[in-house]
Legacy VTK file of the C-alpha trace (Angstrom):
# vtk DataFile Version 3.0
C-alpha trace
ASCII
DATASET POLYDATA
POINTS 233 float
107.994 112.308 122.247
106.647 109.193 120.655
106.557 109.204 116.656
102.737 109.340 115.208
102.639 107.615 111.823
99.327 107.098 109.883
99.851 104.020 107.361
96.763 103.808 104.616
97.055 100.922 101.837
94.677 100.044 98.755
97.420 98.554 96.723
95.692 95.184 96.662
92.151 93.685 97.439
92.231 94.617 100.963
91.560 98.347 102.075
93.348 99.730 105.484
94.492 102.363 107.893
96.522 102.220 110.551
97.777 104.939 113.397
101.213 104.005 114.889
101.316 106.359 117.953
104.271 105.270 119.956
103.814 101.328 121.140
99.997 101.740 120.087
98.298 101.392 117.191
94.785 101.625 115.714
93.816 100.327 112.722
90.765 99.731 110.416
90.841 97.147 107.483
88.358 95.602 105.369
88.193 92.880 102.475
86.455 95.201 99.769
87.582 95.195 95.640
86.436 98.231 93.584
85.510 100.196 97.163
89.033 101.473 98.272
87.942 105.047 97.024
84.607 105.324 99.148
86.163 103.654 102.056
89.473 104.480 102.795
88.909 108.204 103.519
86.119 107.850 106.202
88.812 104.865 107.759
91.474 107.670 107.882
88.605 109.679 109.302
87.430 106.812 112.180
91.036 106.412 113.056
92.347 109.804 113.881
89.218 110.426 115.328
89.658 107.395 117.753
93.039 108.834 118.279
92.084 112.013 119.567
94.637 113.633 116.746
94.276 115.599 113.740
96.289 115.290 110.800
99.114 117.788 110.990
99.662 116.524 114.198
101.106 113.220 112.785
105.316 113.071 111.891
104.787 111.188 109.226
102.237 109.621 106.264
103.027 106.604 105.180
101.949 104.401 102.179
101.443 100.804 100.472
103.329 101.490 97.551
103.282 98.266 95.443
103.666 96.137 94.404
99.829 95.260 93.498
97.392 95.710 91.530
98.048 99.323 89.110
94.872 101.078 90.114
94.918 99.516 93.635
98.511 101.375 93.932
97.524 104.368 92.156
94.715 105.159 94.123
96.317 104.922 97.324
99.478 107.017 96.370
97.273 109.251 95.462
94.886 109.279 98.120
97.855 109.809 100.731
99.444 112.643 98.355
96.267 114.430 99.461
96.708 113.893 103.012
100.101 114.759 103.349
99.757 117.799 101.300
97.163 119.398 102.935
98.875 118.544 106.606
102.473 119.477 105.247
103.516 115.526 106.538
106.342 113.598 105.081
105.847 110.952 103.067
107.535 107.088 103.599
106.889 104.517 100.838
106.208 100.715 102.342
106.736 97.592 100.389
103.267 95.503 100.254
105.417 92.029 100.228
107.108 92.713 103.264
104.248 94.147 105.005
103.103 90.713 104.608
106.079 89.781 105.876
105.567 91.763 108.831
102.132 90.026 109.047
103.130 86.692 109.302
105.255 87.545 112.045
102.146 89.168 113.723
100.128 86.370 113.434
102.619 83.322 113.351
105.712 84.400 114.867
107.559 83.558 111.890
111.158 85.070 111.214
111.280 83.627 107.619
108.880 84.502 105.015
107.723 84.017 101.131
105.933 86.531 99.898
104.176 85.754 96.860
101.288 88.037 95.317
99.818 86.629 91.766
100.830 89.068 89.609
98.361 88.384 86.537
99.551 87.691 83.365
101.364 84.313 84.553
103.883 86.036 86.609
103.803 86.590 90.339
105.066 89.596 92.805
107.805 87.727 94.781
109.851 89.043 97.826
112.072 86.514 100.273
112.124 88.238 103.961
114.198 87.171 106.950
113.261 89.397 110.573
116.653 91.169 112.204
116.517 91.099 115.946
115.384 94.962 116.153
112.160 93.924 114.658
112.947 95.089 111.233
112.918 92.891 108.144
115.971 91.842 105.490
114.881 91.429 101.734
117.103 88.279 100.643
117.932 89.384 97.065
115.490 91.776 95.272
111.536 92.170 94.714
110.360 91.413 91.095
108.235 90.201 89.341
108.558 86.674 87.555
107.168 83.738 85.836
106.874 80.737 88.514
108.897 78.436 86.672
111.380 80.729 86.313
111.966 81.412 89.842
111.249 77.782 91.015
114.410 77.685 88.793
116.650 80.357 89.967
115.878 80.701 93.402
118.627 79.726 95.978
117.809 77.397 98.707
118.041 78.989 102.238
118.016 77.117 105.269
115.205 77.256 108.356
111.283 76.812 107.923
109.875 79.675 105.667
106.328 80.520 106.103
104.199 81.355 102.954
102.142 84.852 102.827
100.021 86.409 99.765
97.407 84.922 97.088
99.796 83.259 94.282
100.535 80.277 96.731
97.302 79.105 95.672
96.869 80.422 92.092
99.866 78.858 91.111
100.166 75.521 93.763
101.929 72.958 92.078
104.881 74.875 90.891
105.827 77.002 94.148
105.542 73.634 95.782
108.340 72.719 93.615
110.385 75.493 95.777
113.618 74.670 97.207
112.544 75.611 100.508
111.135 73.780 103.706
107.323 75.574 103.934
105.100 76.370 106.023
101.883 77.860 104.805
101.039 81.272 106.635
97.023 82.661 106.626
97.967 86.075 105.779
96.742 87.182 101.552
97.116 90.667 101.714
98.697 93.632 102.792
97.384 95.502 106.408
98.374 98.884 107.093
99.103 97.682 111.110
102.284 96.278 109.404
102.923 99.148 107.653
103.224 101.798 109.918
105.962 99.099 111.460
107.979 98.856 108.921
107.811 102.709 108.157
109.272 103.509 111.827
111.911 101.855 110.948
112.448 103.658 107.782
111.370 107.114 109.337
114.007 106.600 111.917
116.939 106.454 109.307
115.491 109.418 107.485
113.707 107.914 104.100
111.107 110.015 104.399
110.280 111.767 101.415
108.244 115.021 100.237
104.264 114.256 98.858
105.488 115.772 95.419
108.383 113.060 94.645
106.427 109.978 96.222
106.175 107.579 93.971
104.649 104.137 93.213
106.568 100.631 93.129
105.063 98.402 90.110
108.383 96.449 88.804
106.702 96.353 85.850
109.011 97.861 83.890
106.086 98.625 81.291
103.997 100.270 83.450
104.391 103.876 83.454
103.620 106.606 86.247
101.692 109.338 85.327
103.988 112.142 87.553
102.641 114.753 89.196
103.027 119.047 87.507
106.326 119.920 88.437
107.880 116.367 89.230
111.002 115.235 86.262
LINES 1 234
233 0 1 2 3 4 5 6 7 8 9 10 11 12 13 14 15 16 17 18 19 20 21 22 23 24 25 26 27 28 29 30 31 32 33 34 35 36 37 38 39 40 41 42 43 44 45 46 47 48 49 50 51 52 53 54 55 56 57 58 59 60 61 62 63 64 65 66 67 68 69 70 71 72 73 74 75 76 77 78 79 80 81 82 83 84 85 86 87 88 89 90 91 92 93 94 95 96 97 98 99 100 101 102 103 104 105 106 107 108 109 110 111 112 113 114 115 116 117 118 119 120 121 122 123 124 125 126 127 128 129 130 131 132 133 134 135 136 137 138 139 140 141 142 143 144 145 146 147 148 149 150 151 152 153 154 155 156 157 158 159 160 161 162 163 164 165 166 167 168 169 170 171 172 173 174 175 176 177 178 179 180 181 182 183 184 185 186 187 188 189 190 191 192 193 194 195 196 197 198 199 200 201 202 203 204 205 206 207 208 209 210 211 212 213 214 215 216 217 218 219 220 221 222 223 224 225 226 227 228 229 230 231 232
């Protein structure tokens, strides 16, 4: 039986759903700041019902869960907590940098990626990607968050042509330029739930599924502070 995953994401300016059923997906997304809460529930609603499924028949629910903007992230966690409470679904949490990752393969064909979202506050949202031959995607080091300079300083240099994907390649030009890398620039900004649901078969598959009440949020902000649901620790 093919797995059915339903992907939505509002963690950044874009707003999107996406149905993975088997080799097939559907998927709805829109350019639209300060709307994610009146449109991402009729998406979820134009999907499934393009499907032909309802909700508890899905396997899984999965989610954008950061990094992005804090009320971008919040509202989508909490948006598919909903969801996959009231269909009794799983829940599997899916990076927004390497969705982009997954993006720029989509639309490029690119095996190496930067993933760079500005981050506000002079700091960016930074994630290095290289694809594995089963599709799936290998962080090179760790996500954070960090001050341009700072990473144009730290950073190791990796061979190959490395595409660029997210909005701080532009915010902050003339530093990342400064990169120790040879780049390409990619078209993809944002995060698109049609990656998603990719990247969460993968994860689904090795059992990282989680329960709706202990889904949580990625910010890497180590400031930032989740408001947990009754009952979580």
């Amino acid at each position: 039986m093919s797995t059915k995953i339903l992907a939505v994401d509002t963690a950044t300016e874009n707003c999107s759903v996406a149905l993975l059923m088997g080799d097939e997906v559907i998927s709805r997304c829109e350019y639209a700041p300060r709307e994610h809460t009146t449109k991402i529930l009729p998406m979820v609603d134009t999907v499934l019902a393009e499907a032909g499924i309802k909700l508890n028949q899905l396997d899984a629910l999965a989610y954008g869960q950061g990094p992005g903007s804090f009320t971008g992230v919040r509202i989508g966690i909490g948006i598919a907590q909903g969801l996959a409470f009231g269909a009794d679904l799983p829940m599997v949490g899916v990076s927004t940098l390497a969705a982009m990752a997954q993006g720029t393969y989509r639309v490029h064909q690119a095996d190496n990626v930067l993933s760079a979202i500005d981050a506000r506050m002079g700091e960016i949202y930074w994630g290095q990607y290289k694809r594995k031959t089963d599709g799936d995607w290998q962080i090179i080091g760790v996500e954070q968050v960090i001050v341009p300079d700072v990473l144009v300083e730290s950073v190791q240099t990796e061979s190959g042509i490395w595409l660029t994907a997210g909005t701080a390649w532009e915010v902050y030009a003339d530093t990342l330029a400064k990169l120790p890398f040879e780049m390409q620039q990619g078209s993809v900004l944002y995060p698109d739930s049609q990656d998603m649901v990719h990247l969460a078969k993968f994860a689904f598959a090795r059992g990282e599924s989680v329960s709706a009440e202990v889904a949580s949020p990625v910010y890497l902000r180590d400031t930032v502070t989740w408001k947990k649901l009754p009952g979580r620790e």
